[in-house]
N, C-alpha and C positions, 0 to 999 in steps of 0.2 A: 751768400750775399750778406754783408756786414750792416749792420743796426743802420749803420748813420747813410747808409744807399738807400736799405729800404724805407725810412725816414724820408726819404728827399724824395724818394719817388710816390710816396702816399701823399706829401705834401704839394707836389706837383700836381698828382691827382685830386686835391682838395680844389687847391685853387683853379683848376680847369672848370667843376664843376661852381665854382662861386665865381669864376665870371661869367658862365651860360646864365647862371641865374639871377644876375647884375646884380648882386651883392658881395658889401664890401667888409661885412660884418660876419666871422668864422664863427659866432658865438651859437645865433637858428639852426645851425645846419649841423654843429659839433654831433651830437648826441645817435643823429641817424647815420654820418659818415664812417665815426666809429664802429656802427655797429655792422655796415655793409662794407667793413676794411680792420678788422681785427687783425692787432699789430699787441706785440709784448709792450708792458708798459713805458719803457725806456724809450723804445723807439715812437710809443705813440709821443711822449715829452717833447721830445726832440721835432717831430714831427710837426706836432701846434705850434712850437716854440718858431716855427720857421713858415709857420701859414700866418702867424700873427705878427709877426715882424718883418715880412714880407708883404702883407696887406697896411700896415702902419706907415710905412717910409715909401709906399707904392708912387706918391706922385713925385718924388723924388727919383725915386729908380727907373722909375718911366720917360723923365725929362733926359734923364743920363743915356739911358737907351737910345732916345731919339737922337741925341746929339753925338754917339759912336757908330750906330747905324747907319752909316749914311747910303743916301739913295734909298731907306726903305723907311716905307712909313709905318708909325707903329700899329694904327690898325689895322693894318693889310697883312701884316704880320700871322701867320698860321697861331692861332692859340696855345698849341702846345709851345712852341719856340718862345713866344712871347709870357709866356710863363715861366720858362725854364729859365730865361733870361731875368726877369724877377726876381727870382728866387735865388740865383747865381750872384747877382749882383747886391743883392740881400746880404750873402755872406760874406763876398767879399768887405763891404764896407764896415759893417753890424755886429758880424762874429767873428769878433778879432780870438777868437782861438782855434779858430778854422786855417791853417794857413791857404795865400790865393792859390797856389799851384792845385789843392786839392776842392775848392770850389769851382776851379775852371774845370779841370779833370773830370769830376763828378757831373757838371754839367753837358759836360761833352759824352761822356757814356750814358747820361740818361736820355739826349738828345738822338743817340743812334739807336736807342730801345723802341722810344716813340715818337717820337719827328721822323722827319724823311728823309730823302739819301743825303739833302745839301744841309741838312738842319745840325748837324756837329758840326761842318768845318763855320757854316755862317756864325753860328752860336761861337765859336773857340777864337773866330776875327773878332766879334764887340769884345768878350769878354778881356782877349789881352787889349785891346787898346782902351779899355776901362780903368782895368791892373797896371799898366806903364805910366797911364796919366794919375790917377788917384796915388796907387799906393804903389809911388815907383821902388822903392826901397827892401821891397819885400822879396 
């Protein structure tokens, strides 16, 4: 598995546990996450890089979600999905040196790791009609 999967997937796993803990702040929590998720330094980088910029433009990306989602509400939303979706959406808009095919991509195989059977293909419908309507040109 390549630095920048396992990055997304600790940072997945970050933000799962800082919304059970309804916080919005990665800063309390950093020091013991790392140390029960020992990741190479790179990928840990990369990793906060993408808990703190995906917790920063959160209500942003959440407005987005609800408005490509349709029919589902977003807190009804299974947590992991609705994370991954965060964070997907994170990239696409955020990290422009991500290109979107490998944000959607990435989200769609982290989704079939730890979501459920319908949690890729639901996850891979927002995320292209996020990608067609935002950043059609990509």
């Amino acid at each position: 598995m390549g630095r920048r999967r396992k990055a997304r997937e600790v940072a997945l796993q970050f933000l799962y546990q800082l919304e059970l803990h309804g916080d919005d702040d990665p800063t309390p929590h950093a020091a013991e996450f790392w140390t029960r998720h020992p990741v190479d330094e790179e990928t840990r980088v990369f990793a906060d890089t993408l808990v703190r910029g995906t917790k920063q433009h959160q209500a942003k990306t959440d407005e987005l979600i609800r408005q490509y989602a349709e029919h589902w509400d977003l807190e009804r939303m299974a947590v992991v999905d609705r994370n991954i979706l965060r964070l997907a959406v994170y990239e696409l808009l955020w990290q422009e040196d991500v290109p979107p095919k490998v944000a959607i991509n990435e989200a769609i195989e982290i989704a079939k790791k730890f979501g459920t059977g319908e949690s890729s293909r639901f996850i891979n419908g927002v995320l292209d009609r996020i990608h067609k309507e935002l950043r059609p040109a990509s």
